[in-house]
N, C-alpha and C positions, 0 to 999 in steps of 0.2 A: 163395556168400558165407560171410566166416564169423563168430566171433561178437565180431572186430575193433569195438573201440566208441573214440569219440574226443567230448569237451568241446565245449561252445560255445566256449567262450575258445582252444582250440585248432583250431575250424574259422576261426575269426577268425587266428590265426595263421599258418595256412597259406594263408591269402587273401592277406595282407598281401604275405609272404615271394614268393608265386607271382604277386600283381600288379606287384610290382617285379620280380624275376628279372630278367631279361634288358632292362626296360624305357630304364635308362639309357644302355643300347649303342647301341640301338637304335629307342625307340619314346618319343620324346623331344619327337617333331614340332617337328624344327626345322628342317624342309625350311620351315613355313610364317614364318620369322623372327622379328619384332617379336612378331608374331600367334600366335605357339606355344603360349600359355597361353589365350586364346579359343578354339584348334581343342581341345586338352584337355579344356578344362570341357564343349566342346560334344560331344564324344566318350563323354566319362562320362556325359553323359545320356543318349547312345544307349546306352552299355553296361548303363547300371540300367534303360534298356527291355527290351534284352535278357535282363538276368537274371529280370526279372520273368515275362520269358516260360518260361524255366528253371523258377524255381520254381513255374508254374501247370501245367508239364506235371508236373512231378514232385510234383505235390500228390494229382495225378490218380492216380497211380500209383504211391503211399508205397510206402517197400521197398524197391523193384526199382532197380537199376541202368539209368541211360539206355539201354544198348544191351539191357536184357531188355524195356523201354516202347517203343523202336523195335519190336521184334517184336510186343509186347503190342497196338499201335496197328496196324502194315502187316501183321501176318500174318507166318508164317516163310517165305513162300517169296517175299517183297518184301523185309522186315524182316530176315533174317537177312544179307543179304548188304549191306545196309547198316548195321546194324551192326556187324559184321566191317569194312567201310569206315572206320568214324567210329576201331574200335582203331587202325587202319595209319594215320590220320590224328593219335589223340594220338600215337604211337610217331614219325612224321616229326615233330612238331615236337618233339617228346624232342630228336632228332637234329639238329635245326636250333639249337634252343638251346646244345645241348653243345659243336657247332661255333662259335658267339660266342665261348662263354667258351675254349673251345681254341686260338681266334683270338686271342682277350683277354691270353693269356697269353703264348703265343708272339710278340705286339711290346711286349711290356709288361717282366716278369721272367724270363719263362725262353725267352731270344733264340734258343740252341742247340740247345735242345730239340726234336726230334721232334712233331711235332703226333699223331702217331699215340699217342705213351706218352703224353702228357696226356690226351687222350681216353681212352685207356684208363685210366690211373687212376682218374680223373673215373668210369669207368663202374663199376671194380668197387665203387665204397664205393655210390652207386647202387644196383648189386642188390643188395649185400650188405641195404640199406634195403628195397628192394621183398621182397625175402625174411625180413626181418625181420617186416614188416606196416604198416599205416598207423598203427597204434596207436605204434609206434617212432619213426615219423617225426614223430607230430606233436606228442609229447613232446620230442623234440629243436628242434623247431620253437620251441617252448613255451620250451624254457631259454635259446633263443637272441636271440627278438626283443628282449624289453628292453633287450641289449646292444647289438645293431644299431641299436635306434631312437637308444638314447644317445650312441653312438660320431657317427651320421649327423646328431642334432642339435648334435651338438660343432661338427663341421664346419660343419656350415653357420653359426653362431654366430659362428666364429672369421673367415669369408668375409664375414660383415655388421659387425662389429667392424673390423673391415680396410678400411671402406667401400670395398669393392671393385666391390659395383655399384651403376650408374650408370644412373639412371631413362631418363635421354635414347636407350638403346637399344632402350625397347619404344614408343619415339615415333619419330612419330604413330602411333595405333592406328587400324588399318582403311585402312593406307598402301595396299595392294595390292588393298583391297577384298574383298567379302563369295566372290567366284569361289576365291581362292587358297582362303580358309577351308573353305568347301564341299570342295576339291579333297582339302585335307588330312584332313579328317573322313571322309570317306564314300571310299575303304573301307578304309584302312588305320588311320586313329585309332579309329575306333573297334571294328574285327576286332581290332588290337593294341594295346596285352593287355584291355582290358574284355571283348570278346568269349567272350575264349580262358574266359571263367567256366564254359563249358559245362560242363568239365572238373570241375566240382565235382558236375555231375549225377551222378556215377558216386562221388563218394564221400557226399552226401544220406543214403546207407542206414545208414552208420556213425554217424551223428550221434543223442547221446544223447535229448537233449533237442530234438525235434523242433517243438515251441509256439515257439518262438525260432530255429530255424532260418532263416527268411526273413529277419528282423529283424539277425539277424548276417552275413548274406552282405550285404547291403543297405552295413549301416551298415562291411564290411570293404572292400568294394568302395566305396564314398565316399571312406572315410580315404584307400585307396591312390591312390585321384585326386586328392586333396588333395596328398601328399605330393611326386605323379609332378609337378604342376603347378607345386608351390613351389620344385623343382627347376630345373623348363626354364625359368621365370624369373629365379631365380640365375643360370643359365648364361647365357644369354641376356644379364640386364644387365652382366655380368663381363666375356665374353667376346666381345659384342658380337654381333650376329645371322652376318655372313660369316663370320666366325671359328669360331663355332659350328655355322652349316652344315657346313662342309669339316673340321672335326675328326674324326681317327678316335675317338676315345674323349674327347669333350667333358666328363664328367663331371673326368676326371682332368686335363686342361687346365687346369679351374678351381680344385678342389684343392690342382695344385702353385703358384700364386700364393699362397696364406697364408704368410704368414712376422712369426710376431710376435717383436720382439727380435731376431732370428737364433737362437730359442727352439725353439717349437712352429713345424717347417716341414719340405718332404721328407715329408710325411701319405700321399703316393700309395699304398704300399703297404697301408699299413691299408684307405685305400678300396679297394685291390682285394680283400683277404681279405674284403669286408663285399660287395663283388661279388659274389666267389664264390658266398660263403654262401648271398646271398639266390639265385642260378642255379642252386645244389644243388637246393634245396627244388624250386623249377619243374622240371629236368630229375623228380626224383625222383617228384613227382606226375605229369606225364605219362606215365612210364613205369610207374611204378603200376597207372594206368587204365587204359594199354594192357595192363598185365598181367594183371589181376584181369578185365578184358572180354575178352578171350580163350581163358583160362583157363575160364571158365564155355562161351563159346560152343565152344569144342571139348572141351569135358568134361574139363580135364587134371584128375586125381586128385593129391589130394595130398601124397599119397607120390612123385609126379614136378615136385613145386614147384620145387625148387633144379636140377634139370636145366633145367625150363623155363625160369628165370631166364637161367640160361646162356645160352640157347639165344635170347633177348631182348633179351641186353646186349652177344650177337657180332653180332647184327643191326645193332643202335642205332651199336656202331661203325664197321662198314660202312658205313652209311649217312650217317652223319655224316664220313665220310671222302671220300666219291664224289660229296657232292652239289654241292662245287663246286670250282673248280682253285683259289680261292684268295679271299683276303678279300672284295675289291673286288665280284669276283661274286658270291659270298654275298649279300653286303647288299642287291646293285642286285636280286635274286631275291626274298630275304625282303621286301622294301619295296614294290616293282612289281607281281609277280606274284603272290605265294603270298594276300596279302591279297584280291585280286580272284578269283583263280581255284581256291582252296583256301577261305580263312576266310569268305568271303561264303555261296558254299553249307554247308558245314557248320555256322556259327554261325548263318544268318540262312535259308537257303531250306528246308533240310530241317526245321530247327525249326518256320517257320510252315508247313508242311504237316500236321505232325503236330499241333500245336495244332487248326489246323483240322479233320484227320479225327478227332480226340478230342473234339471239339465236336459235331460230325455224327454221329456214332456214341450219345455219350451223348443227343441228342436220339430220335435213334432210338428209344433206349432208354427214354427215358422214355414215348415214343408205345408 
């Protein structure tokens, strides 16, 4: 590790930025309809469980990067090869991310485009960040949100001004009943994005001011369920619950209906640049943490930092390249499967193991 140091106000920063990311593409819960903003709230309580459980492993073992407290807790000949696991795991969802916003773009603005030179673009300013350091990024992070947040509460401003929604769309509530809700929540609302907090385990060590530590992942991971929720209900009373299901990019659906005057309207673009932005920040943390976890677990020196990088962000394209023949299955993957059979054991099984053996062990110890 090195002697990278970053703010409370900027680990709140990079929460915000990396709990929206890719949420509005995607993780929106509007498979559950009416009910989208009750599976969220309900989500975000499982997510402040889980981070809670985050920050009690990582209390346990200040300093150290989650994938050195894996070894610290399983031993290196259990521990190491799961944590080597958990890097290849932030690095795939690097790569799933990056494929949204590559998706995002090419049926959005740039129709002729190459999906491969977006991605790659996307990836070298990426490493160019990851090789910079976290200290880069989350100064960047820092000059950016108050913009974002302002720009995103325009909009919405301008959507409610316009009384554009229509209460009669999140009625009746509990039409479908308590089954859909459960269905929506467990395991994809609350693996996506609340879960995905783990990722913070790994940058914990950088943070200046550690007495306030808990108190600001807490209260960042609130805000962004607050804001995800204010969202899917805009959408939702706007655009109506069917409507909103079967949208490729709902967020921008609703958007392009403002029109005041024949004034302020045609917005879409701006909301994709604030897309972007906030899916930079997420790809760039994930890859980060894949980098920096790696980096330690195979010893790279760093005098081979910027090859390594290289060497991470030909991967990242790859991967994000292969992992699906095209939009439609992306999604039905990310939504179906990767939450059940990916983010459940990482965010939630291997976590409450290691809690538990760190429990056991410091009893031990105390006997």
């Amino acid at each position: 590790m090195t002697n990278e140091k970053i703010n409370r106000y900027q680990l709140f920063t990079l929460i915000i930025f990396f709990e929206l990311g890719s949420t509005f593409l995607v993780g929106l819960s509007l498979n559950a309809g009416r009910d989208s903003w009750i599976v969220l709230l309900l989500s975000l309580l499982g997510g402040i469980g889980l981070l809670l459980g985050y920050l009690k492993l990582y209390s346990w073992y200040p300093d150290l990067l989650f994938t050195k407290a894996v070894i610290k807790v399983l031993g290196r000949v259990v521990g190491y090869p799961i944590a080597l696991l958990y890097c290849i795991y932030f690095l795939y969802m690097g790569a799933r991310v990056l494929r949204d916003f590559g998706d995002l773009l090419a049926i959005t603005i740039l129709h002729g485009t190459p999906l491969f030179v977006t991605i790659t673009l996307f990836t070298i300013i990426i490493g160019f960040g990851a090789y910079l350091g976290i200290e880069v990024i989350a100064r960047t992070g820092e000059i950016f949100l108050p913009w974002a947040l302002l720009m995103g509460g325009l909009f919405i401003f301008f959507v409610y001004m316009m009384g554009l929604p229509q209460l009669h769309n999140i009625q009746p509530i509990l039409n479908d009943g308590w089954s859909n809700i459960w269905n929506n929540v467990f395991p994809a609302g609350i693996t996506f994005p609340f879960g995905e907090m783990i990722v913070f385990s790994m940058l914990y060590p950088y943070v200046t001011n550690q007495k306030k530590l808990s108190t600001t992942s807490l209260f960042g991971l609130f805000i962004s369920g607050l804001i995800i929720t204010l969202i899917s209900v805009t959408i939702v009373t706007v655009l109506g619950p069917s409507w909103a299901k079967s949208s490729a990019v709902p967020v921008l659906d609703t958007i392009s209906m403002v029109n005041l005057q024949d004034f302020i309207q045609r917005l879409d673009p701006i909301v994709i640049i604030l897309l972007v932005m906030a899916g930079f920040f997420k790809i760039a943390l994930l890859f980060y943490v894949s980098f920096i976890g790696l980096k330690d677990l195979l010893s790279i020196p760093n005098n081979r930092r910027g090859a390594f990088v290289i060497v991470l962000s030909l991967l990242l394209i790859t991967v994000s390249l292969v992992m699906s023949k095209n939009y439609i299955e992306h999604t039905e993957v990310g939504l179906k499967i990767v939450p059940l059979y990916i983010h459940v054991p990482m965010q939630i099984i291997v976590p409450f193991f290691l809690i538990s053996i760190a429990i056991v062990r410091k009893k031990l110890a105390k006997n």
